[in-house]
N, C-alpha and C positions, 0 to 999 in steps of 0.2 A: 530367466525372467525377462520378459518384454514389456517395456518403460508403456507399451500402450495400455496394455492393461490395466495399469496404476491410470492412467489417464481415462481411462472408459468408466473406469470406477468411479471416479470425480461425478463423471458425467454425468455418469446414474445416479447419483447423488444416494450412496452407497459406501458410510466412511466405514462400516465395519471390513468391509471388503478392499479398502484402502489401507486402512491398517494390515489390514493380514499380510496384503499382496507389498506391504513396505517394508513391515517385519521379514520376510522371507526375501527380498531382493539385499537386507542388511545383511543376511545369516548368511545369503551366498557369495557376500566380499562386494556386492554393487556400491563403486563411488557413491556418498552425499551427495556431492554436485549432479553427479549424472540423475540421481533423482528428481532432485529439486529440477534440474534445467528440462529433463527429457521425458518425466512422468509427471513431476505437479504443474512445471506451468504451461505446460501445451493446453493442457484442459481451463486452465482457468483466462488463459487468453480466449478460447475456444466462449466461456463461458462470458466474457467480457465483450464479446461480439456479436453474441445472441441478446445481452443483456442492450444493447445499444442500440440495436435495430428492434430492438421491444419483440425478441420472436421465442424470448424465453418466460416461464410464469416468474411470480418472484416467488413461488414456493422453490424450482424447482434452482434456482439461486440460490439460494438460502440454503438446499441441501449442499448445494457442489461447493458452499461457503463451507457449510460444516466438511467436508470429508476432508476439505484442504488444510483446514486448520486443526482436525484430529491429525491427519498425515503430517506435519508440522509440527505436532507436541513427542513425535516419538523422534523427529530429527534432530528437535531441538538438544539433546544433551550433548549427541556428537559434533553440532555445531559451536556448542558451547567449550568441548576439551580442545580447541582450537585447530580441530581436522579442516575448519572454514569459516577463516576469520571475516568476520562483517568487513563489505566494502566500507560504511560509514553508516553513523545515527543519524535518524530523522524522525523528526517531530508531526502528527498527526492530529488534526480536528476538523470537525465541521464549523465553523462559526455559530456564537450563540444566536438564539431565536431560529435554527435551523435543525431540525431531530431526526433529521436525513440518515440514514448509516448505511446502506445499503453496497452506495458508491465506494463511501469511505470504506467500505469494510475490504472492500476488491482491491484497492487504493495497496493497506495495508499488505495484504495478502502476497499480493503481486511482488511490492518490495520485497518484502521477506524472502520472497524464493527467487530477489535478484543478488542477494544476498546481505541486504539493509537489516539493521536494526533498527526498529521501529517502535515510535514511543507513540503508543494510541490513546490520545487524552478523549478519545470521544466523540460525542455532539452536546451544540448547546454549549460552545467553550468559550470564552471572555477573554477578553485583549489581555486581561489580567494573569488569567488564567497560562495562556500562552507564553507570558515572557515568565512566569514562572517557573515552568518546563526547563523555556532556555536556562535560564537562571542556574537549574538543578541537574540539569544536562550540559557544563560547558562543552563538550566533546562533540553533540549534536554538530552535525554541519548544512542539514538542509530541514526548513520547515515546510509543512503540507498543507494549504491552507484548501479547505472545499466548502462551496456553499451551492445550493439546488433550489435557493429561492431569491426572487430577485428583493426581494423587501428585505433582503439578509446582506445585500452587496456590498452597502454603507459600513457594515461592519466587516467585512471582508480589507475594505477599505481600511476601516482606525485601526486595526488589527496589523498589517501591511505600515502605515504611520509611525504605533507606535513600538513593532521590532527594530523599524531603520534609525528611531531615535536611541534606543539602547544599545543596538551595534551597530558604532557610528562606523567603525571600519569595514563593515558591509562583512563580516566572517561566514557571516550568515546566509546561503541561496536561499530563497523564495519562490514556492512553486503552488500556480494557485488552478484550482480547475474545478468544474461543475456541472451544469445545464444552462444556468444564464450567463456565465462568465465566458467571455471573447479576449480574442492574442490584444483586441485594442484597450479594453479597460485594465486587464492587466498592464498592457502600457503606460497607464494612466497611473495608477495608482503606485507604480514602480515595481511590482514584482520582477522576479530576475527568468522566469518562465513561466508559460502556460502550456496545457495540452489537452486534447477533447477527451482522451481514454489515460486508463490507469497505466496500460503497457507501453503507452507511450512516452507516459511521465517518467517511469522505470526507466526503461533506455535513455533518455535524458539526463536521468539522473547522473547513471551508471558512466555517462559522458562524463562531467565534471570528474570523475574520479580515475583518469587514464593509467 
């Protein structure tokens, strides 16, 4: 079985065919990991590159969204009997007044096959909303903040205020990233990172956790 495959299939945005070709790399003894790292995320890096220089449609994102996350529900059990144990949880939303999902969904995606678990509260999510998460997830260790409109920034902003006032010990990383969000308003506003792409934030992530 050759890991490209499983990545072409993404491409094509072709999850029956992803499935098939993941069920039959599992039957032939192919590591989790080696899937996750060597067939799903080349393509959705792949995907996330196209999607950035705008040289992809968004139907055709939207399919290679779907093949990766069918490819991903048949992983999911063996990552669950702890053959690969999550690096750590992290918390996901777009800020409310934003119905963006697009990004975020790549966002998620990505973590997951860096080996995160990922708690996707959506779009359209409230300050409230978020520290509730934390609230219900103490274990979380990094929050995902994305916003793709700038009249949504402010909230990007209270959102960022009022995690750092509930954990005063900072337990919490903060990573926040979008289309009108810069390394300097995230300075601003105290986030503990930013990054222009999902893969980037992943590798970032996956820092913090040596």
């Amino acid at each position: 079985m050759h890991m490209e495959d499983i990545s072409d299939s993404i491409m094509n945005g072709h999850y029956k065919d992803t499935q098939e070709l993941i069920r039959q790399a599992l039957k032939e003894g192919t590591p989790v990991t080696e899937i996750l790292m060597q067939g799903l995320l080349p393509a959705m890096r792949r995907v996330e590159e196209l999607y950035g220089n705008q040289t992809l449609y968004i139907p055709n994102i939207l399919a290679s969204a779907r093949c990766m996350k069918r490819g991903l529900e048949i992983l999911q059990p063996y990552l669950e009997c702890g053959e690969y144990a999550p690096v750590a949880k992290v918390i996901l939303g777009t800020v409310q007044g934003d119905l963006h999902e697009i990004g975020k969904n790549l966002v998620g995606i990505i973590f997951r096959s860096y080996g995160f678990e990922v708690v996707d509260l959506g779009v359209d999510v409230s300050e409230k909303q978020f520290l509730k998460a934390i609230r219900e997830h103490p274990d979380a260790s990094i929050v995902l903040i994305s916003s793709l409109l700038t009249t949504t920034m402010r909230e990007m902003r209270q959102i960022v205020k009022a995690i750092r006032h509930y954990d005063r010990e900072r337990r919490l990383k903060i990573m926040v990233g979008g289309g009108p969000v810069t390394q300097e308003f995230a300075d601003e506003i105290g986030a503990d990172a930013y990054t222009e792409t999902a893969l980037e934030a992943a590798k970032l992530a996956r820092g913090f956790f040596p």
